[in-house]
C-alpha positions as CSV (number, residue, x, y, z in Angstrom):
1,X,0.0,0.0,0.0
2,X,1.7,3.5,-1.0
3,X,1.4,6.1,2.3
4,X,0.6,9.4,1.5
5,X,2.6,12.0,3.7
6,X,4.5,15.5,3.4
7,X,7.6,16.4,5.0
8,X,8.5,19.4,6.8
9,X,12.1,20.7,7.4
10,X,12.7,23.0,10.4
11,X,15.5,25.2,10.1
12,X,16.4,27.7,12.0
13,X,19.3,30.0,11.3
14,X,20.3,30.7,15.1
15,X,22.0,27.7,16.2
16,X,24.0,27.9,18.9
17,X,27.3,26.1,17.7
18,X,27.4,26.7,13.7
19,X,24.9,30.0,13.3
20,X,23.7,29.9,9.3
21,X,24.2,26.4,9.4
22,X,21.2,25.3,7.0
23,X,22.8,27.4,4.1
24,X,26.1,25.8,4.5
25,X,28.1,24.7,0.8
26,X,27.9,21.2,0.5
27,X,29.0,20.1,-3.0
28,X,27.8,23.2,-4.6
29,X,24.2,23.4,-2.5
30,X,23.2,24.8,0.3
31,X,22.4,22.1,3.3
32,X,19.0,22.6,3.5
33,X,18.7,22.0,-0.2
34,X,20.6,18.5,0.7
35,X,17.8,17.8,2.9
36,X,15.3,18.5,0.8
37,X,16.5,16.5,-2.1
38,X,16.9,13.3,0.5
39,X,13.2,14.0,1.4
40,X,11.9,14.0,-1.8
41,X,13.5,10.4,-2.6
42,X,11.5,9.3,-0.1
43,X,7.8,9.1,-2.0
44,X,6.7,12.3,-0.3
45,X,3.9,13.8,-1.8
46,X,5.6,17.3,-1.0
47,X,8.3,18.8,0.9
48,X,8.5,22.2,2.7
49,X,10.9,23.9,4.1
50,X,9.8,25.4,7.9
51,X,12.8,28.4,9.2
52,X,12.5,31.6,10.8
53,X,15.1,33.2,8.1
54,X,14.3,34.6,5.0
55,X,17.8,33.9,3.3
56,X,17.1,30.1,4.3
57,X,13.4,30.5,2.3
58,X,15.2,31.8,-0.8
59,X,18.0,29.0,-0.4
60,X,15.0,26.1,-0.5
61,X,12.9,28.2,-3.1
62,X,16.0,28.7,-5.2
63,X,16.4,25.0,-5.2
64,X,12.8,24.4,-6.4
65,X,11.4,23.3,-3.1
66,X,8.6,25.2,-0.8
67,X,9.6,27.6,2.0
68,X,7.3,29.0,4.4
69,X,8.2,31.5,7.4
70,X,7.1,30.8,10.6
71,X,7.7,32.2,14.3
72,X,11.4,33.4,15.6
73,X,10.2,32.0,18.9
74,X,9.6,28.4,18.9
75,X,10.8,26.2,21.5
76,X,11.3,23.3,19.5
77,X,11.2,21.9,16.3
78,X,7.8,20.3,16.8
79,X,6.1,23.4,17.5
80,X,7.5,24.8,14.0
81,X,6.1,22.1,12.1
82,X,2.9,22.7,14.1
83,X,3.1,26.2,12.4
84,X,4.1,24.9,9.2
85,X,1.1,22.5,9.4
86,X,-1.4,25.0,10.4
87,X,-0.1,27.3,7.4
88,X,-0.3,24.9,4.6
89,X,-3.7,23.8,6.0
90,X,-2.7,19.8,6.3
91,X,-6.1,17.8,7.5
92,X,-6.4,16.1,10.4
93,X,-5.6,12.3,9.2
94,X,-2.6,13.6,6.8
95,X,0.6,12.4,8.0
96,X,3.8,15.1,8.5
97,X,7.1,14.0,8.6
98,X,9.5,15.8,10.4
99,X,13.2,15.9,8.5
100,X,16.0,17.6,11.1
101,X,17.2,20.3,8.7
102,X,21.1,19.3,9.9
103,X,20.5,15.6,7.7
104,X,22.0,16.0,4.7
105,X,22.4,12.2,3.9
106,X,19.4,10.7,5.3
107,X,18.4,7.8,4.2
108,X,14.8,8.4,1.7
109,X,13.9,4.5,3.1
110,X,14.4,5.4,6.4
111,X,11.3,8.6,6.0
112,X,9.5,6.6,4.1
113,X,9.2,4.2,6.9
114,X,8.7,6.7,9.7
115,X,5.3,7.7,7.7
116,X,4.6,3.8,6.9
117,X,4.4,3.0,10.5
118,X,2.5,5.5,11.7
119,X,-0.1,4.7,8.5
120,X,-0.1,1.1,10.0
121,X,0.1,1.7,13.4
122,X,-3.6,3.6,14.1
123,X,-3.5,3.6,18.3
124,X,-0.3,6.0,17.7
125,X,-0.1,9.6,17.5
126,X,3.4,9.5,16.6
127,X,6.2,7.6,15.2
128,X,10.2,7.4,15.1
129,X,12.9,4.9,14.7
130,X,16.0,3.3,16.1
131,X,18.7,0.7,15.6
132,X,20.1,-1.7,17.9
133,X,23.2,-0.3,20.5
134,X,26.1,-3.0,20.8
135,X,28.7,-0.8,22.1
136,X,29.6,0.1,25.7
137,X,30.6,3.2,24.5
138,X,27.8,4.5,23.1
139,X,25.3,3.0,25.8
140,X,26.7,5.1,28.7
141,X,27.2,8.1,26.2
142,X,24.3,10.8,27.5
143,X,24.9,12.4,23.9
144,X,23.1,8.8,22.8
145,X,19.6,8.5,23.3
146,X,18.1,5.2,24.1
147,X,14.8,4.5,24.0
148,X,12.9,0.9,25.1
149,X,10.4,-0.5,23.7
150,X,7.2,-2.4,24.2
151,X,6.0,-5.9,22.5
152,X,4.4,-4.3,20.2
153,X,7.0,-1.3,19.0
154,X,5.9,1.3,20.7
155,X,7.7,3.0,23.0
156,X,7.9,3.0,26.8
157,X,10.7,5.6,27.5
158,X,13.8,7.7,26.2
159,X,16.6,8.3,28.1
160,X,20.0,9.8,28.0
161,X,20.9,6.7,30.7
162,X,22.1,3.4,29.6
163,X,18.6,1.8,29.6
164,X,17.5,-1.0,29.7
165,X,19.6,-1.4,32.8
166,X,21.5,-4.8,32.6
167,X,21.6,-5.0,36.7
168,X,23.9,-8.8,37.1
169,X,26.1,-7.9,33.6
170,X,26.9,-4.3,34.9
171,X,27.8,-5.1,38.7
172,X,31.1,-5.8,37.2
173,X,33.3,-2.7,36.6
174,X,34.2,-3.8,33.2
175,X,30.2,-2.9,32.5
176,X,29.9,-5.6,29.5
177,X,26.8,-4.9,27.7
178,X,24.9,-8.4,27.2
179,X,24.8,-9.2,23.4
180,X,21.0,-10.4,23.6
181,X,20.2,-7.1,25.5
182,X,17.5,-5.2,23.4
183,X,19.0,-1.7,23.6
184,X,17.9,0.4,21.0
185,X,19.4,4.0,19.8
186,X,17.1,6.3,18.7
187,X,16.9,8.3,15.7
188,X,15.9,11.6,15.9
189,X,13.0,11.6,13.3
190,X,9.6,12.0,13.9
191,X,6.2,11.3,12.2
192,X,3.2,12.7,13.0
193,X,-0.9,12.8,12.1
194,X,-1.6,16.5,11.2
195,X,-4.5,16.3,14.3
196,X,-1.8,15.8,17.1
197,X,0.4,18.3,15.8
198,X,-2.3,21.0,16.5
199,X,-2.4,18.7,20.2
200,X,1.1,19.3,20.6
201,X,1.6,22.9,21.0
202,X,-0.9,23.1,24.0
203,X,0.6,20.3,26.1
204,X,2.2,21.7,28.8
205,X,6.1,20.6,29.2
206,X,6.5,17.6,31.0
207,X,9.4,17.2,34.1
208,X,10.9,14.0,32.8
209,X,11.4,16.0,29.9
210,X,12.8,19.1,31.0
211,X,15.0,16.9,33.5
212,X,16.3,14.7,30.2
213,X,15.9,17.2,27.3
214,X,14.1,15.1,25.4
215,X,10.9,16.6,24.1
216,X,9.5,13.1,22.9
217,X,9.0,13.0,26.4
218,X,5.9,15.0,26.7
219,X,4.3,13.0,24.3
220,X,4.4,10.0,26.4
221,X,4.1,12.1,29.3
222,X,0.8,13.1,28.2
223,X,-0.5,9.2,27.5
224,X,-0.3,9.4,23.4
225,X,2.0,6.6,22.0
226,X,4.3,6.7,19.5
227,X,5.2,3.9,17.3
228,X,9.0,3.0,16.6
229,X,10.2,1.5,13.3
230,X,13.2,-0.7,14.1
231,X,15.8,0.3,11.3
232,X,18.3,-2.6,10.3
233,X,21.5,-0.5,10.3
234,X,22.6,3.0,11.4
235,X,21.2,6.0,10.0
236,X,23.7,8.9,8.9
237,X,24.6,10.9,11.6
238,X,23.6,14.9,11.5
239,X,25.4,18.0,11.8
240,X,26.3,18.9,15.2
241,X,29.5,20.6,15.4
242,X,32.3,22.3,12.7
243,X,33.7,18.6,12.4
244,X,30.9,17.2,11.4
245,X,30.2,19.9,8.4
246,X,34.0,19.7,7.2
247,X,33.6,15.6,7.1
248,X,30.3,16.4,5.6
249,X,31.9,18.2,3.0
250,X,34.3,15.6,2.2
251,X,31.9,13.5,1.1
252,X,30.0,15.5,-1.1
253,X,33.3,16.9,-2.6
254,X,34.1,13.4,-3.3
């Protein structure tokens, strides 16, 4: 069965560590163009760009994709798309896909997923994904968010902990991660229906996450579920810092 769904790319021109970070050069193209290209490999019946800054509008427009401007003062990149939403006047059982604007080599299968669970999964408001966690490393790393799951893929909680907690395996100090231990990464990428989106914004912030950072949080917080499509490998890692643009670079130069 072919999902219908749109995506929308927040992109905001103030971020704290690379400011102007979605018109970045990559290859020839700004970064939010990148984006935008990935997103439309994935099926989507349209893509638009969501950002706070009239030079990152003209970049996407320039590129042939929509632009629309929306609030300065958004909290987080939910809440844009919210805006974004309401602007474009997306009905209640459409399905919005929300593409971080610092992905420039997303996967198109992994989007198209995101939307396909949601479509399948009906007692969810929303939906992500995640890949299995093997490494020590990466478990304890707070910069890693985990998330567990239920029987049925949806999820229970995220956390910037090591969770699940292997209690026996990690009462050694060597803190071996069992290799049947479901641990699960998870991806930041987020699908929605168009209704909860409108939901979303009026939800008050939850204390686990203000506490964790994690704005997923209020979702569950707030008793809506949200679906999680478990990916088979790793998804490309985002823009976070002026390393990852110059090995960004790299590979588009190549």
């Amino acid at each position: 069965m072919s999902v219908k769904f749109s995506v929308v790319i927040p992109a905001r021109y103030g971020s704290s560590r690379l400011p102007g970070k979605p018109l970045a050069d990559l290859g020839g193209k700004p970064m939010v163009v990148r984006v935008c290209e990935r997103a439309a490999a994935s099926g989507a019946r349209a893509v638009h760009v969501a950002t706070d800054d009239a030079r990152i509008a003209d970049a996407a427009r320039a590129g042939g994709f929509s632009a629309l401007l929306t609030r300065a003062d958004h909290p987080s990149g939910t809440d844009r798309v919210a805006e974004a939403a309401a602007q474009l006047g997306i009905g209640d059982d459409e399905l919005v896909v929300n593409v971080q604007g610092d992905e420039p080599l997303i996967e198109p299968a992994l989007i198209a997923e995101v939307a396909a669970v949601l479509a399948r999964r009906r007692e969810a408001s929303v939906s992500t994904a995640c890949h299995a966690l093997r490494e020590a490393r990466e478990i304890f790393d707070p910069n890693v968010v985990k998330v567990v799951l239920d029987a049925r893929d949806l999820a229970l909680y995220f956390s910037r902990a090591p969770i699940p907690w292997a209690r026996d395996a990690y009462a050694a100090a060597e803190r071996v991660p069992p290799p049947d231990m479901p641990c699960y990464r998870h991806i930041g990428i987020y699908g929605y229906r168009a209704e909860f989106l409108r939901k979303y914004s009026t939800l008050a912030p939850a204390p686990i996450e203000r506490f964790e950072s994690l704005e997923q949080l209020r979702v569950l917080w707030h008793g809506y579920r949200i679906a999680v499509a478990v990916m088979a490998g790793e998804s490309a890692p985002g823009i976070d810092t002026q390393q990852d643009l110059e090995r960004v670079k790299r590979a588009f130069e190549a």
